[in-house]
N, C-alpha and C positions, 0 to 999 in steps of 0.2 A: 386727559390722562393717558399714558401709557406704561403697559402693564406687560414686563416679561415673567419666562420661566428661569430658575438657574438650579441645576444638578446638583445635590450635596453629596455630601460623603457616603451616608447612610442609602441611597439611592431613589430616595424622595427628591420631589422638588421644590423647592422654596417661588411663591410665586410675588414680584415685588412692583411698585409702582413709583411714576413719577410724573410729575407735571411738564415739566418743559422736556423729557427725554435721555435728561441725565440726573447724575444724584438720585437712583432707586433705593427706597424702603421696604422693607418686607412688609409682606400682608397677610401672608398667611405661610404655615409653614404643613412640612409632612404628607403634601400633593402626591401620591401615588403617578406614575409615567402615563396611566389609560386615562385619566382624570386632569389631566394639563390643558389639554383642548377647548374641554368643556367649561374649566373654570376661568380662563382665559377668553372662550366667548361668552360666559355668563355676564363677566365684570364688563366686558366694551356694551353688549345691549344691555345691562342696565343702566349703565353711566350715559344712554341715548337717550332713558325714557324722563320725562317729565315727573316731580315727584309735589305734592303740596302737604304743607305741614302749616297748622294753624296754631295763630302763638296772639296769648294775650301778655301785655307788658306794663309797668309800671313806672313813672315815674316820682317820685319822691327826696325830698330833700338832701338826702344823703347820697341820689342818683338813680340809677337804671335796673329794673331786673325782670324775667320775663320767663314763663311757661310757655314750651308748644307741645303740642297733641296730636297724635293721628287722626281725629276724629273732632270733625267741626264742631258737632253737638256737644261734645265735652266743653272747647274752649268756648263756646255763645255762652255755656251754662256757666262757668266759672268767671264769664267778664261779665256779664246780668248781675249774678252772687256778689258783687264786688262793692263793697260801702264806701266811696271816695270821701265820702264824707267825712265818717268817721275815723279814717284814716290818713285823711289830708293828705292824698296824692292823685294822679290824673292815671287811671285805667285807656290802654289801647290794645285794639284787636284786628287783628289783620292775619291776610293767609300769605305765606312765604312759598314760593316757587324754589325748588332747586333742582337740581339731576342726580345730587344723591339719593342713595336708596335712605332713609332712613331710618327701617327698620335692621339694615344689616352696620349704617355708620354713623349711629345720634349723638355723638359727639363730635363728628365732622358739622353738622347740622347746626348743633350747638354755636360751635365757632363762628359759621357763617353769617350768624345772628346777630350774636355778640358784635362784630365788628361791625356791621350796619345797622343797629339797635337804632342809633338818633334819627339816622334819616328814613327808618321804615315808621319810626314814632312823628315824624313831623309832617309823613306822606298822608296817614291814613287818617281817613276820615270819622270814623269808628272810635271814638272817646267819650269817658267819662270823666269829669274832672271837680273837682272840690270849689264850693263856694267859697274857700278862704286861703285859698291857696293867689 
């Protein structure tokens, strides 16, 4: 990612970002001039650190859906919890690696999920699945 400052009217700064270096979105707005610095190296060392986010998922006839969690102990307890039986679909539980932060972007998180949902459901080993499925 890369992440500039740009000057507004008002005398705040608007700080915005971008993946390949063009086409910048704002991210956050009303950066005071002392505070650019800091939130500009906030966001590059967090986007260096390693982040895990533990996600149980479902599969089911109608398709794909899936919980993740800060906290392993939640999702082990919620994919145990989990009746495939009587629900006739195949529970997976698996920990996602990413470099978002995701307590500040769980909806970037979300996405990244979503779109690798089948192949992190066919990697792990971690299932529970329905005798009649």
């Amino acid at each position: 990612m890369f992440y500039k400052s740009v000057k507004e009217n008002d005398g705040t700064y608007s700080i915005r970002e971008s993946k390949a270096g063009a086409n910048y979105q704002v991210i956050m707005l009303g950066v005071r001039g002392c505070n650019v610095s800091r939130t500009l190296n906030r966001l590059y060392t967090e986007e260096a650190k390693a982040y895990t986010v533990y996600v149980v998922a479902w599969d089911f006839e109608g398709g794909k859906d899936f919980t993740w969690y800060y906290d392993s102990a939640d999702a082990n307890t919620d994919f145990e919890n989990e009746d495939v039986e009587a629900e006739q679909w195949t529970a997976y539980r698996f920990d996602y690696f990413t470099n978002t932060n995701p307590r500040t972007r769980p909806h970037k998180i979300t996405a990244e999920i979503e779109t690798k949902l089948d192949k992190l459901c066919e990697a792990t080993p971690c299932k529970k699945e329905s005798v009649c499925q």
